[in-house]
C-alpha positions in Angstrom: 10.4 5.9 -7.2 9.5 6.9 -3.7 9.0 4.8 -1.2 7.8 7.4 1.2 5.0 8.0 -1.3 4.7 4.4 -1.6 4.4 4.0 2.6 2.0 6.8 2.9 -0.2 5.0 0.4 -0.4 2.1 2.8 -0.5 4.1 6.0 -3.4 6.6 4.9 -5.6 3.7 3.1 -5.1 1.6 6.5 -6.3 4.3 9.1 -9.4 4.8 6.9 -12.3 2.2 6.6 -13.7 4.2 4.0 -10.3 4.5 2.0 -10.0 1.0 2.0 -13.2 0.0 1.0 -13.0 2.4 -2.1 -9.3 0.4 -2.7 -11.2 -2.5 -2.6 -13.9 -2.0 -4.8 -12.2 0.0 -7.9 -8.3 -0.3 -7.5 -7.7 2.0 -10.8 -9.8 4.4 -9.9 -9.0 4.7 -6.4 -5.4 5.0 -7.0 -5.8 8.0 -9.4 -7.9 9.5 -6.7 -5.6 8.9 -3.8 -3.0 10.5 -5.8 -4.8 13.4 -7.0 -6.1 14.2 -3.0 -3.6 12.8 -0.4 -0.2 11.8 -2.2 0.8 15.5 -1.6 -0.4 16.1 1.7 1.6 16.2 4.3 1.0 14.3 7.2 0.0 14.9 10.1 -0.6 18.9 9.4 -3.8 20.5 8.4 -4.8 19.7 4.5 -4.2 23.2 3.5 -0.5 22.3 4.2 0.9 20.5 0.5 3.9 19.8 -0.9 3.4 19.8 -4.9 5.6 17.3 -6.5 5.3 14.1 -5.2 3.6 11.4 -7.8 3.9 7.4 -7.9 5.9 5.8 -10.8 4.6 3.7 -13.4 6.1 0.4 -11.4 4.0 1.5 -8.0 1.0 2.4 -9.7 0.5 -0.6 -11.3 1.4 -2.6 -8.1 -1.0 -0.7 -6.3 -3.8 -1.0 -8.8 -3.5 -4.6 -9.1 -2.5 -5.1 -5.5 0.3 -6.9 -6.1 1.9 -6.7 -2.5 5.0 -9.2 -3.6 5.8 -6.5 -6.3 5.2 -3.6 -3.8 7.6 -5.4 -0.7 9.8 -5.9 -3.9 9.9 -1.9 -4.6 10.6 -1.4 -0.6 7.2 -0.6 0.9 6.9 -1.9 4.7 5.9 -5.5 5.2 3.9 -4.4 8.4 2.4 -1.6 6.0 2.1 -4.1 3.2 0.5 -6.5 5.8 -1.7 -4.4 7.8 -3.5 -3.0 4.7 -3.8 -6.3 2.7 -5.2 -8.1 6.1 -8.2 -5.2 6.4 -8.7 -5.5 2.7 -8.3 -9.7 1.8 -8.7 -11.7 5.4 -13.0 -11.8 5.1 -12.2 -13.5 2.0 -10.8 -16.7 3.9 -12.4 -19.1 5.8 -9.8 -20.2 8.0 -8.6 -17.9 10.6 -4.7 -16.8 9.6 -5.0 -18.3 6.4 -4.6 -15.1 4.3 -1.6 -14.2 6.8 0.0 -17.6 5.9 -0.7 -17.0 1.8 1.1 -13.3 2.2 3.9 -15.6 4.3 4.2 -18.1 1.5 4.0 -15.9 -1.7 7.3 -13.6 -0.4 9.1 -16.4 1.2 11.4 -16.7 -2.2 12.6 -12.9 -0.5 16.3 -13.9 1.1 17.5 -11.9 3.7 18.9 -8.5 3.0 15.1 -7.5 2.2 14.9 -5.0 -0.2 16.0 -1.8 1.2 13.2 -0.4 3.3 14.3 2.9 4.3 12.7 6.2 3.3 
């Protein structure tokens, strides 16, 4: 497992209204993608710059595909990351203003404190 894979998922997708409408629309698919095209990038440098073996485990890939983000908080990737991302992709989908912000609250609130471990 990496969590810096994991954390670069959520930062790249973010940053990128096209990456996250792509997420949105075909989970699976866009995951493969992402993976094939950015997970070994490195960040911040020009693409021709890769490293050549990162890959997401069986566990994140199928938290990202079903964008799960209780699973993904509980495998270590960033609340704000985890929050950020989900807000861009899920908040048009409420009608009341916060109200996604307050389900993402609710659903991890059985999380006691030390959080999982969210160090890279």
């Amino acid at each position: 497992m990496s969590k810096y894979l994991l954390n670069k998922f959520l930062f790249t997708v973010d940053r990128d209204a096209d990456l996250l409408e792509r997420y949105r629309a075909d989970p699976a698919e866009f995951v493969n993608y992402w993976e094939k095209t950015y997970a070994n990038r490195i960040l911040n440098c020009l693409e021709s710059e890769r490293s050549t073996w990162q890959k997401l485990d069986d566990k994140e890939r199928e938290a990202l595909v079903n964008r799960d983000y209780v699973a993904l908080f509980g495998l270590g990737a960033h609340p704000f990351l985890t929050l950020t991302l989900f807000i861009g992709m899920f908040e048009r989908d409420y009608p009341e203003p916060l109200s996604f912000q307050l389900e993402y609250a609710a659903r991890l609130k059985h999380f006691n404190l030390p959080y999982p471990d969210i160090e890279t």
